[in-house]
C-alpha positions in Angstrom: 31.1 -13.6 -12.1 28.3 -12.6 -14.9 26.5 -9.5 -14.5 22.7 -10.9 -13.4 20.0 -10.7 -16.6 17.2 -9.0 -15.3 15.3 -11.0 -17.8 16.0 -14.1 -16.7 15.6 -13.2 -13.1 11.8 -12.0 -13.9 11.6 -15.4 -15.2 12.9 -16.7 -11.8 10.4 -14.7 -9.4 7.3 -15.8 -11.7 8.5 -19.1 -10.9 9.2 -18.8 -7.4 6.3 -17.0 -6.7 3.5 -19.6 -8.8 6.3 -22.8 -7.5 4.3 -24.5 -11.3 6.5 -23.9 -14.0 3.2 -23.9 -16.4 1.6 -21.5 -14.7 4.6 -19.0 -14.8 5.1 -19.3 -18.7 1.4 -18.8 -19.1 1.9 -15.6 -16.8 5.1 -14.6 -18.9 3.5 -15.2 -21.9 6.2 -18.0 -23.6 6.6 -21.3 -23.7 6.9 -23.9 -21.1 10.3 -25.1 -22.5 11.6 -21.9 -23.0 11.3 -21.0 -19.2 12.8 -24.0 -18.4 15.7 -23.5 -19.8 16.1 -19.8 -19.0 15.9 -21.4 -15.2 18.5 -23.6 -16.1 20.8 -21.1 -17.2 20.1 -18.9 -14.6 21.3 -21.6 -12.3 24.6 -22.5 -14.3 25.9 -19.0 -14.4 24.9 -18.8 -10.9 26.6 -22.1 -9.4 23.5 -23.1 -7.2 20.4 -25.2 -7.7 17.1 -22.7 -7.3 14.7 -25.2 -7.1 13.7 -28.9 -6.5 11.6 -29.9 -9.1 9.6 -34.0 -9.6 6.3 -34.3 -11.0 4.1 -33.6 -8.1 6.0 -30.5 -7.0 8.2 -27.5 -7.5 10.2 -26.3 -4.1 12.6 -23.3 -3.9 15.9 -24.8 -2.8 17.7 -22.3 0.0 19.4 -20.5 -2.4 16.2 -19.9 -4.2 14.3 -18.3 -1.1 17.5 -16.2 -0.9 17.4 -15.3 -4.5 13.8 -14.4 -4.1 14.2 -12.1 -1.2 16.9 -10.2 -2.7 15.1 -10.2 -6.6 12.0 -8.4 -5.9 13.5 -5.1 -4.4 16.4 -4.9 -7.3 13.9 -5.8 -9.7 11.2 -2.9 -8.3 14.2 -0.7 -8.5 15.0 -1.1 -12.0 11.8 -0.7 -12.9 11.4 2.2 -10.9 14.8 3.9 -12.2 13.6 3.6 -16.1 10.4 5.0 -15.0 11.9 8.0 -14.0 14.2 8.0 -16.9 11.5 8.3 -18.7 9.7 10.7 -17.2 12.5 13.0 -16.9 13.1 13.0 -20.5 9.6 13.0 -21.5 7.5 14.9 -18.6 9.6 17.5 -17.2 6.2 19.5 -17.0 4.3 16.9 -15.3 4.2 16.5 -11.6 2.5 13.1 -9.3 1.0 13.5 -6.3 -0.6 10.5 -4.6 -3.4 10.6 -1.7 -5.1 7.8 0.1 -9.0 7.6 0.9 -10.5 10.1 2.5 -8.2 12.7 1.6 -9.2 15.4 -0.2 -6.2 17.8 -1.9 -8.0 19.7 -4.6 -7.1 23.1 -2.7 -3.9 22.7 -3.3 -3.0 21.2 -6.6 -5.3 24.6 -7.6 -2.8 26.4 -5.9 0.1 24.8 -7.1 -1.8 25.2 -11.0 -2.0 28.9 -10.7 1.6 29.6 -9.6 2.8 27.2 -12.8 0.0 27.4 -14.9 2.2 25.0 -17.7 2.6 22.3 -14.9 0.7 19.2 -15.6 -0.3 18.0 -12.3 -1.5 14.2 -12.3 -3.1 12.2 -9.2 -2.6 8.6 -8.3 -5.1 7.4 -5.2 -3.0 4.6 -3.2 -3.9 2.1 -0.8 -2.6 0.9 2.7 -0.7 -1.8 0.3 1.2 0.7 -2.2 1.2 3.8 -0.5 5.1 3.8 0.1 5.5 1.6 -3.1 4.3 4.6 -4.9 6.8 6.7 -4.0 9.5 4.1 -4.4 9.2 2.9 -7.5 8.4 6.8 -9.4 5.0 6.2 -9.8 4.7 9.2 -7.4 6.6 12.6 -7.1 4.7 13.1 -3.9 2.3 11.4 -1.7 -0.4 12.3 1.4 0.0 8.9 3.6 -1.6 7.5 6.5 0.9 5.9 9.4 1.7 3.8 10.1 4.1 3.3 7.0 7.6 1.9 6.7 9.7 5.2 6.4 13.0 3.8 5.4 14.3 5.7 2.7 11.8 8.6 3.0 11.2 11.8 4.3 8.0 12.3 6.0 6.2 15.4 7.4 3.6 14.8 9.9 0.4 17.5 8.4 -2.6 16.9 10.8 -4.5 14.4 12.6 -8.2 13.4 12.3 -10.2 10.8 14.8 -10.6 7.1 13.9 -14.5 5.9 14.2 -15.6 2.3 14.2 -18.0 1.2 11.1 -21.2 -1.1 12.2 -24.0 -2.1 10.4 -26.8 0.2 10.8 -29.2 -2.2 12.9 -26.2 -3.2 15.0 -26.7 -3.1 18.8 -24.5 -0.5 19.3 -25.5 1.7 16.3 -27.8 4.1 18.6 -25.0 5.5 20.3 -23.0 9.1 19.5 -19.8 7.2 20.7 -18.2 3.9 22.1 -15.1 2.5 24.5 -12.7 -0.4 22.6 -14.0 -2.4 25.7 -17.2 -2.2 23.7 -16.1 -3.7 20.8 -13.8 -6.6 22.5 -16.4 -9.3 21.4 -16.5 -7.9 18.0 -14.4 -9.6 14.9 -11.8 -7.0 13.5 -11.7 -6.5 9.7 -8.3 -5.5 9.4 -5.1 -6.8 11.0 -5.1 -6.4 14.6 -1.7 -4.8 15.4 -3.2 -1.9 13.4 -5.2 -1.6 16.1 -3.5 -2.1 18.9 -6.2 -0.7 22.0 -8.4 -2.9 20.3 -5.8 -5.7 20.2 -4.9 -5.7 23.8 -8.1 -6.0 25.1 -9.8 -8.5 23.0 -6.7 -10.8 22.8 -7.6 -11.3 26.9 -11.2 -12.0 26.2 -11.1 -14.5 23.3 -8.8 -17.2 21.6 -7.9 -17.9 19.2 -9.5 -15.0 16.3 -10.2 -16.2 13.2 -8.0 -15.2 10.1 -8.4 -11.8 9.2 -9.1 -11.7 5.5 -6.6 -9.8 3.0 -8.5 -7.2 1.5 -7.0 -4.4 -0.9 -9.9 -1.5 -0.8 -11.5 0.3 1.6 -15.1 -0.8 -0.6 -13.9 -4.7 0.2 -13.8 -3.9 3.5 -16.9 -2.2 3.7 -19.2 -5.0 1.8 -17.8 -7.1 4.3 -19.2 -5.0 7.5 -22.4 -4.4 5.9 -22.7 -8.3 5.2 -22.4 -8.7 9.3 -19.0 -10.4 9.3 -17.5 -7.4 11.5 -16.2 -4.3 12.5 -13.6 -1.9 11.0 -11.7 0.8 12.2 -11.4 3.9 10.1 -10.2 7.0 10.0 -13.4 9.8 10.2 -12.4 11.4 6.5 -12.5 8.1 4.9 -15.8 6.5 6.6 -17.7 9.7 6.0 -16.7 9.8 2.0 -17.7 6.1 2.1 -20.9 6.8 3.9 -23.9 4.5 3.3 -27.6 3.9 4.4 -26.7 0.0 6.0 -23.6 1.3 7.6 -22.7 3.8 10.6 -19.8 5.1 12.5 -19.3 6.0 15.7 -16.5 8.1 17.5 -13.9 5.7 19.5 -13.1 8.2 22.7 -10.2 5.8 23.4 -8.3 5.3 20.8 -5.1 6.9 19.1 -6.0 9.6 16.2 -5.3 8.5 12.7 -1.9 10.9 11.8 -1.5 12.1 8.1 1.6 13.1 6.5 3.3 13.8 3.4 5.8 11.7 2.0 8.4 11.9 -0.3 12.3 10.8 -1.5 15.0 12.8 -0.7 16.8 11.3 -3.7 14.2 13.2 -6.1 13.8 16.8 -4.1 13.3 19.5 -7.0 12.0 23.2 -6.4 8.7 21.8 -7.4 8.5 19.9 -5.1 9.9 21.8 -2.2 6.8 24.3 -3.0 4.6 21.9 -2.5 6.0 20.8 0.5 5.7 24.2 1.7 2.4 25.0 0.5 1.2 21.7 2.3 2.8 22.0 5.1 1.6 25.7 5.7 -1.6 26.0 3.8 -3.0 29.5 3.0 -7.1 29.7 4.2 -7.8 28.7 0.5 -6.0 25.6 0.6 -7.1 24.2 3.8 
């Protein structure tokens, strides 16, 4: 069997992922005909048909969705591995450290500065969608994350927790109050995908049915526009609604509802003495780093 081209199986996933051969060459940046045939090839040193193809419509074949499940990952890791190739042959003095919203970790990069004043230290701010990714694919040396996160192939450090509040609009009926019960908010429509919720979840899934679809949105600023607009409510963690304070918007304390847990992330296949300070310094913070 041929060694898989990593080339052609970029070519593949553009495909399987638009299902229009047009669109994925304009994505790819070559010719119609070109990808075609790259497909084609693909397929003949393979031995399987990827897709079903007629004028209205391009299908992946189940060989195709297998290919595609399997493609992504190996592709994120070679891109990953000559990322770090990289930076180990051009940045040894540089180290990453990513943080989600809210978080604020300018104590200790100083801290980390003035024990290695020649250390280059960069900062990456993630989302709930790439927070892990980060760290996967080398972006990241480091990274503060917010569970729940997928922790395979990770070690994570639970660091402190902080209380989640519920975002309103400022003229909402509730909006008076120092704190609320998830009871309160049962009626309410959730922002954010319920099982990230679950207190919330449990109730409200007795009271109404069906929800509508929860949008996909990839900021906490999307997510915001959208409660000030009146569409609904969001759960957030206290750090990150107070940073994103603003005069249409409040948050209230939820008494009964699990604390948001923050933790440091990191691969054990990358562990350096850098890095193990930093762990240390994060994990047992002098007063000036707190």
């Amino acid at each position: 069997m041929n060694d898989l081209d990593l080339r052609k199986l970029r070519y593949f996933v553009a495909v399987a992922e638009h299902l229009h051969f047009g669109r994925a060459a304009q994505k790819l940046f070559i010719a119609q005909p070109v990808l075609s045939r790259q497909i084609r090839a693909l397929e003949n040193e393979l031995g399987v048909q990827l897709f079903v193809r007629d004028r209205r419509s391009t299908v992946l074949t189940p060989a195709g969705e297998q290919l595609l499940a399997d493609a992504v990952p190996l592709l994120s890791g070679a891109q990953a591995l000559q990322r770090r190739v990289i930076r180990a042959a051009q940045d040894a003095d540089t180290f990453t450290i990513g943080f989600m919203p809210g978080l604020i970790v300018t104590a200790l990069v100083r801290a980390l500065t003035d024990r290695h004043p020649e250390l280059t230290v960069n900062l990456v701010r993630t989302t709930w969608d790439d927070q892990t990714a980060v760290i996967h694919d080398g972006r990241v040396d480091v990274s503060f994350v917010r569970l729940p996160i997928d922790s395979e192939g990770l070690e994570v450090r639970p660091l402190h927790t902080e209380p989640r509040v519920v975002v309103l609009t400022a003229d909402h009926a509730l909006a008076g109050r120092s704190e609320v019960a998830v009871a309160d908010l049962a009626d309410e429509h959730l922002l954010q995908p319920p099982d990230l919720v679950p207190e919330w979840r449990d109730i409200a899934t007795e009271l109404r049915s069906p929800r509508p679809r929860v949008p996909d949105f990839h900021s906490v600023e999307e997510k915001l526009e959208h409660v000030a607009a009146g569409h609904g409510i969001a759960f957030l963690p206290l750090s990150v609604a107070t940073f994103y304070s603003r005069p249409d918007l409040t948050h209230l304390l939820v008494r009964d509802i699990a604390p948001n847990q923050v933790s440091l992330a990191w691969s054990p296949a990358r562990r350096t003495p850098i890095l193990d300070e930093f762990i240390a310094l994060a994990v047992n913070p002098g007063p000036s780093e707190r």
